[in-house]
C-alpha positions in Angstrom: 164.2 -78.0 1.7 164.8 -74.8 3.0 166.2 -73.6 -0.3 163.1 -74.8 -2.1 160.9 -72.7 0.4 162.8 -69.7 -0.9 162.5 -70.5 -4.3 158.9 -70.6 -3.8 159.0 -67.4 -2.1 160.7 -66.0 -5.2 158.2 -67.5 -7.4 155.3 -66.0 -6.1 156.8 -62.6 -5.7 157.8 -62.5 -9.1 154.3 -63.8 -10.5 152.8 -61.4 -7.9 155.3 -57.9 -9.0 153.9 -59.2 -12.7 150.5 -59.1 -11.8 150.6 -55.7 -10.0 152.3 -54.5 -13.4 149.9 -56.4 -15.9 146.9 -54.2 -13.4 148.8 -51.1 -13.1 149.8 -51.2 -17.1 145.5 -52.0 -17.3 144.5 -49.3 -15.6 147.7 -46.3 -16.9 146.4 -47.9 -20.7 143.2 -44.9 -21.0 145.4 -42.2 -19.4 148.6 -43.2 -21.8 146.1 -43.0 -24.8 145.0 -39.6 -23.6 148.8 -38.3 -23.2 149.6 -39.4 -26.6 146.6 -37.7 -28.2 147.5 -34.4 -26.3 151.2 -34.9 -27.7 150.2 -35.5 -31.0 147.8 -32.0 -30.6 150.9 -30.7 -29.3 152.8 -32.0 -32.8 150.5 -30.4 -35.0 151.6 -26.8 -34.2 155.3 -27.8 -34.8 156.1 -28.9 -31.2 156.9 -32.8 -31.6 157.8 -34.3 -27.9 160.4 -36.5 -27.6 158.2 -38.4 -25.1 155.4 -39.4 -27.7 157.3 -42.2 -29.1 157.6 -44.3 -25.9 154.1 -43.9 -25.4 152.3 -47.5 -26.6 149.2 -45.5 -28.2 148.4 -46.9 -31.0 146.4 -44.9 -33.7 144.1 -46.3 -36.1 144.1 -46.2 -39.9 141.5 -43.3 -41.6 140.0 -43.1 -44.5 138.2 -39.8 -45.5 135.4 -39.1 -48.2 133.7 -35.6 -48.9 130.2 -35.0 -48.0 127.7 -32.3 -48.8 125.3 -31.7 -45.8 121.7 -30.3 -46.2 120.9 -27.1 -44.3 118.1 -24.6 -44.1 120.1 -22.3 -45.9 122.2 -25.0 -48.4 124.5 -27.6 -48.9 127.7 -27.8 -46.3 130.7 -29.0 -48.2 132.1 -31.6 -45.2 134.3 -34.5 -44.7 133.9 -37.7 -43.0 136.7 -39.6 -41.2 136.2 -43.2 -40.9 138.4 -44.9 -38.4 139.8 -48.4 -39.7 138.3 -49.8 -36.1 135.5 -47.9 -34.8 134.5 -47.1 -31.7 130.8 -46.3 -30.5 131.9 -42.3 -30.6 130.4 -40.1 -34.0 132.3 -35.9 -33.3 130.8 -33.3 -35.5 134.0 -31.0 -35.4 133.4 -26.9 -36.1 136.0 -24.7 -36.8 135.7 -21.3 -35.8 135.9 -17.6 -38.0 138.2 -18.9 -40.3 138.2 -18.7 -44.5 139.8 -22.1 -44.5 137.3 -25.1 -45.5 137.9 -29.0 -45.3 141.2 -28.6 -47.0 142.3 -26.4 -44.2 145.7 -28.6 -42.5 145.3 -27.7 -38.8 141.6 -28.8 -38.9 142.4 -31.6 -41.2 145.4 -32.8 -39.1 142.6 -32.3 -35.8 140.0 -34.0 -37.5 142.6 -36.9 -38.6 143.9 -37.4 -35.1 140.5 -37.7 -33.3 139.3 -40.5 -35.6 142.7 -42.3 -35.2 141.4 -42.5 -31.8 138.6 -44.3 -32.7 135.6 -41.7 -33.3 134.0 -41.0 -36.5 134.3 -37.2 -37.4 132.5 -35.3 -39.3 134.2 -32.0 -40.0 131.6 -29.2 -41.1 133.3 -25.7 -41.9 130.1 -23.2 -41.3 130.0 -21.0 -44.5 129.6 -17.6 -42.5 132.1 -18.3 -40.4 134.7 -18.7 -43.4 133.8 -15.3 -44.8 134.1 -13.8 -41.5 130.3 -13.3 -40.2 129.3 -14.3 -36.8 125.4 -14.3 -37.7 122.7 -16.3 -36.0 122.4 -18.5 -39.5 125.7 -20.2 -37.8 124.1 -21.7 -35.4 121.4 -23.1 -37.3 124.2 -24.4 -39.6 125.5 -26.6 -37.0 122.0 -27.3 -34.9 121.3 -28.8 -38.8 124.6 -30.3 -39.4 124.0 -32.2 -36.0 120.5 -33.5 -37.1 121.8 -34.3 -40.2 124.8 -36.5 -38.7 122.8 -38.1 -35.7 120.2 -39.6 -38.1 123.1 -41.2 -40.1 122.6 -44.9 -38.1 125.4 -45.6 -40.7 127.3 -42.9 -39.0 126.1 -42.4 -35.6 124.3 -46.4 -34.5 123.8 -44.6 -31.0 121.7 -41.7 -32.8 123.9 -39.4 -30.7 127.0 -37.4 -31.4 129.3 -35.0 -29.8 130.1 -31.3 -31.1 133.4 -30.7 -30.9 133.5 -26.3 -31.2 136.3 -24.8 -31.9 136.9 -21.1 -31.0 133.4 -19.2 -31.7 131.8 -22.1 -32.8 132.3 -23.3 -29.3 130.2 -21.1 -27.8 127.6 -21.2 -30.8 128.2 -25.2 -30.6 126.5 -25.1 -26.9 123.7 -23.1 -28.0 122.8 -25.5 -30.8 122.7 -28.3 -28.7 120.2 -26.9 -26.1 118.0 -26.5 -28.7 114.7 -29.2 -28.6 115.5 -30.6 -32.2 118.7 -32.1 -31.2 119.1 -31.6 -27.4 118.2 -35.2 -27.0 121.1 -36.5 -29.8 123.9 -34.8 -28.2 125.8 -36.9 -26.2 128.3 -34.0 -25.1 129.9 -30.7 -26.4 133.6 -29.9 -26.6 134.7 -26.4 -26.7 137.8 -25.3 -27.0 138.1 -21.8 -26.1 134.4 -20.9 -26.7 132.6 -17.6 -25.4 129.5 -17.3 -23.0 128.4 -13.7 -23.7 129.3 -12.6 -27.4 128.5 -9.2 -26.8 131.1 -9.0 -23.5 133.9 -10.5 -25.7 133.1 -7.5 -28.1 133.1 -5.0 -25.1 136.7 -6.4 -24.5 138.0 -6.5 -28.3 136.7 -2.9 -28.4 138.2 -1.9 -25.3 140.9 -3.8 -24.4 139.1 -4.0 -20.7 139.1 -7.3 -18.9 136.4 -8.3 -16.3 138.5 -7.6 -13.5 139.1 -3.6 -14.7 142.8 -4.4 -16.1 143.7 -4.0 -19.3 145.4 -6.3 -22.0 145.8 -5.3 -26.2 143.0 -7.6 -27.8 144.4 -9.8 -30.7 144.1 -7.9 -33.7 142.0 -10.3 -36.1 139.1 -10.4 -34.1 139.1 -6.9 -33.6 139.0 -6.6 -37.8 136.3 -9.2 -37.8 133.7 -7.3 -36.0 135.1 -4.3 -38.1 133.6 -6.4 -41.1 130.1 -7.5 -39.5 129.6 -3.4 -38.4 131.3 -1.7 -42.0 127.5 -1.2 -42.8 126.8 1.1 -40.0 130.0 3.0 -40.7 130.8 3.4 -43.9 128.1 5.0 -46.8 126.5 2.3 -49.5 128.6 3.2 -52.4 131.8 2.5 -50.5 130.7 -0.5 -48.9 131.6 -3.0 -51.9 135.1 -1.8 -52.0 135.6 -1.6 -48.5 134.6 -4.9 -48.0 136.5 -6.4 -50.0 139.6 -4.4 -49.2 138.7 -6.3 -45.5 138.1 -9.2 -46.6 141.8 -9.5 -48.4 143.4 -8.4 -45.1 141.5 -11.2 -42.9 142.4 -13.6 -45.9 145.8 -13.0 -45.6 145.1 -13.5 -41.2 143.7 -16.7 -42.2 146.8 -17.3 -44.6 149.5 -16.3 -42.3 150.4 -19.2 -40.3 150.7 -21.9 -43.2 152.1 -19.3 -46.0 153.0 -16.2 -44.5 154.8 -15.1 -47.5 151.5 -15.2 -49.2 149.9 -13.7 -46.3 152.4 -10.8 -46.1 151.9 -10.0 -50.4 148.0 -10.1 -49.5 148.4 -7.4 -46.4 150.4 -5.1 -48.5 147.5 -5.8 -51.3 144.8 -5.0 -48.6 146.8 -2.2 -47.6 146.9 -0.4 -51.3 143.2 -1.4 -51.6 142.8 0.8 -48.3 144.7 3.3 -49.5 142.6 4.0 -52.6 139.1 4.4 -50.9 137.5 7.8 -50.4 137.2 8.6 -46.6 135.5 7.2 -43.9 136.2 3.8 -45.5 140.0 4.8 -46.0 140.4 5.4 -42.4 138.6 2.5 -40.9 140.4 -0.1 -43.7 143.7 1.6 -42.7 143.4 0.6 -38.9 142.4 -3.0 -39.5 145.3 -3.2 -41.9 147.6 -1.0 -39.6 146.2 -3.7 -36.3 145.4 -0.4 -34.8 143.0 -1.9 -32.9 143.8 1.1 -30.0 142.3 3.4 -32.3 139.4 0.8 -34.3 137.9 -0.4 -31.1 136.4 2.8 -30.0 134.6 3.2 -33.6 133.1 0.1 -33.0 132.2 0.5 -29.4 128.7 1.8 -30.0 127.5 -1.1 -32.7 128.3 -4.5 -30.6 124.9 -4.7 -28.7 122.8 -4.2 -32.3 125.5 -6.7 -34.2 126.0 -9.4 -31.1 122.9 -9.4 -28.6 120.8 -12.0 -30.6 120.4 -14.8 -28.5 121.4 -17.7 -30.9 125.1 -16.2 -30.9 125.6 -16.7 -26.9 125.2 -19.3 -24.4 124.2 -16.6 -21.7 121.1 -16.0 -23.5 120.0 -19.2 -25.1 118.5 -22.3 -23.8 121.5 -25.0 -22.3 122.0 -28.3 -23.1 120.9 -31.4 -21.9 124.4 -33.1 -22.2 127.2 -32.5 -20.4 129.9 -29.9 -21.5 133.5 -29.8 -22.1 135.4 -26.7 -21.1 139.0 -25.6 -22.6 140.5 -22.8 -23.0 143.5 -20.9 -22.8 145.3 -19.5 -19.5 146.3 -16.0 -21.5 143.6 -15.8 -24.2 143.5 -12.2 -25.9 140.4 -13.7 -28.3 138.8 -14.7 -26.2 139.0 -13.5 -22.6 139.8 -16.4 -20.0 137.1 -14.7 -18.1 134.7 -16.5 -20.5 135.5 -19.7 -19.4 134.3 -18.8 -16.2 131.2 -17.3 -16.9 130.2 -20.2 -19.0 130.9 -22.3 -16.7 128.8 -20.6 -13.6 126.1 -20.3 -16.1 125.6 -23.6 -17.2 126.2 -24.9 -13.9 123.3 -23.0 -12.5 121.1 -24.0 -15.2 121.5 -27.6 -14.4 124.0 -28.5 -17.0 126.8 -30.5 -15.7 130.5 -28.8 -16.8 133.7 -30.2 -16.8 136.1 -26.7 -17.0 139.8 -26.8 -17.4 142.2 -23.1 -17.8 145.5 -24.1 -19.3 148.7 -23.1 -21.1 148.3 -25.9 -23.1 145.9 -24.0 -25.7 146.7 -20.4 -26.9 143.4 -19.8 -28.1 142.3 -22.1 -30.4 145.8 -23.8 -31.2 147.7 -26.6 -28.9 151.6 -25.9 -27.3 153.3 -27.8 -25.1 154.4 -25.2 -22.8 152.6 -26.9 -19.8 153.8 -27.8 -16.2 154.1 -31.7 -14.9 151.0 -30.9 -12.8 149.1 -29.4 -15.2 149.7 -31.9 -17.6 148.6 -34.4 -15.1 145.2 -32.4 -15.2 145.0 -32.0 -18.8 145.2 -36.0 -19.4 142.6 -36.6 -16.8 140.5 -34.2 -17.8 140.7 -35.5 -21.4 140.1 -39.1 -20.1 136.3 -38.0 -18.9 135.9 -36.2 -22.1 136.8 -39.1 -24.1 134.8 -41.5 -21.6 131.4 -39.6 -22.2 131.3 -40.0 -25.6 131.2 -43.0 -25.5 128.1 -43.6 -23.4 124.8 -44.1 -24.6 
């Protein structure tokens, strides 16, 4: 008898140690989804983890078709992403300043990772952004890109999406969706490594000065960027055409480095003979892009950011804020965008009313994933993904 008793005893802690696992597996299943996604973000910058393939995450099949988008200003070439098994969530994903279009493989790979998740994408390259122009027209491209998508009840059943921003377009991302024509359809904004105050970022890619009065060498491409949106206040009209275009090669070959840097490096030395054959002041302004002397470029472009960046549909400081909640990465050592920016978005749209979910982290350079991150802040970084994924999909 007393045997029996203890194989009861046995029994019932072995049925009850299962059904603290089966609860405990239940409730780890959203956060092991989230790691897995984050690993696989991690993967697509060459950093595979060895921990990704014990995670049970499953990912979805895709299939993608192209899509042309109507704008005020013209068709968007686009691509839709159309999870095997949908889930209620429709992202319209924006890259930032980057020639790249649809084809591009980090946005591609992005854009192919977030449906296997579930979520229809949209992906929706702005076409001043890929030749380098950070212009109010941008914005409008994605505020119309978003009407477009949240209309689609084949697309979006909810009539809401989320914008997922990457880099710039983060920052012009959140203006767009405080704006009345879709501030109602947005369900949330992502962005990753977005700005607050365009005309501050400028300050520091000009300077080199960070809000706190240190200093720390901007990254060169952004620097050459703004060189591009100011070359008409610094360079006469007949020069203009073949300075620009001398530019444009170099930040193609920027653009190109990463996936084909011997490519890229035939292009800089291309842009660097183009330089070299202009008549002065175009010679010498080309030559310091090409050189990434941005020591010596930032002061020449000092005195042009406030007539080039201060229009209020290029920063969230000085625009309307959205309805629905925001979504806050960026990188702990950003030198595109100042981590400073982070904060200043977020105290701005908190005392506006929007609500802000904010998260600094080594995880993201700028707008590119690692996996040199801490257990802690790891912890943090799937958490903070959970809420993100968890909004988008309510109502």
């Amino acid at each position: 008898m007393a045997g029996m008793r203890r194989a009861r005893k046995r029994w019932r802690a072995a049925v009850a140690a299962v059904a603290v696992a089966a609860v405990l597996a239940w409730l780890a299943a959203p956060y092991v989804a989230s790691a897995a996604f984050l690993l696989d973000l991690a993967a697509l910058s060459g950093r595979p983890s060895a921990i990704r393939r014990w995670l049970p995450a499953r990912v979805t099949a895709v299939a993608t078709s192209d899509l042309r988008i109507p704008t005020r200003a013209g068709e968007i070439a686009a691509r839709l992403y159309q999870p095997a098994d949908p889930t209620p969530r429709t992202i319209l994903l924006v890259p930032g300043v980057h020639a790249g279009g649809i084809e591009e493989p980090r946005l591609d790979a992005l854009a192919h990772r977030l449906a296997g998740s579930g979520a229809r994408v949209v992906s929706a390259p702005v076409p001043d952004l890929r030749v380098y122009r950070l212009v109010p027209a941008a914005t409008d491209a994605i505020e119309d890109c978003a009407q477009w998508l949240s209309a689609r009840t084949d697309l979006t059943p909810s009539g809401r999406i989320a914008i997922f921003g990457v880099s710039f377009s983060g920052g012009l991302a959140i203006v767009a969706a405080g704006r009345p024509a879709i501030r109602d359809r947005v369900s949330a904004v992502i962005s990753m490594g977005g700005h607050d105050d365009l005309v501050a970022v400028m300050r520091y890619l000009a300077t080199g000065e960070l809000a706190d009065g240190s200093k720390r060498t901007p990254h060169d491409y952004p620097v050459a960027v703004m060189l591009r949106m100011e070359l008409p206040r610094l360079v006469p009209a007949a020069q203009l055409a073949e300075a620009d275009r001398a530019l444009t090669m170099f930040l193609d070959a920027s653009s190109a480095a990463s996936l084909a840097p011997e490519r890229a490096a035939a292009m800089v030395a291309a842009s660097a003979a183009a330089a070299d054959a202009l008549p002065e002041p175009a010679r010498e302004l080309i030559g310091m892009a090409v050189r990434r002397d941005v020591g010596a470029l930032g002061p020449r472009l000092l005195p042009h950011i406030e007539a080039i960046g201060s229009d209020p549909a290029l920063s969230p400081s000085r625009s309307a804020p959205p309805a629905a909640p925001v979504f806050l990465i960026h990188g702990r050592d950003d030198n595109v965008i100042p981590t400073a920016q982070l904060t200043a978005l977020e105290n701005d749209l908190r005392a506006r009313g929007t609500r802000v979910d904010a998260i600094a982290t080594a995880f993201v350079s700028h707008a590119e994933a690692t996996s040199e991150v801490r257990l802690g802040e790891a912890l943090a970084l799937v958490r903070w993904w959970k809420r993100v994924w968890d909004s988008l999909a309510r109502p």
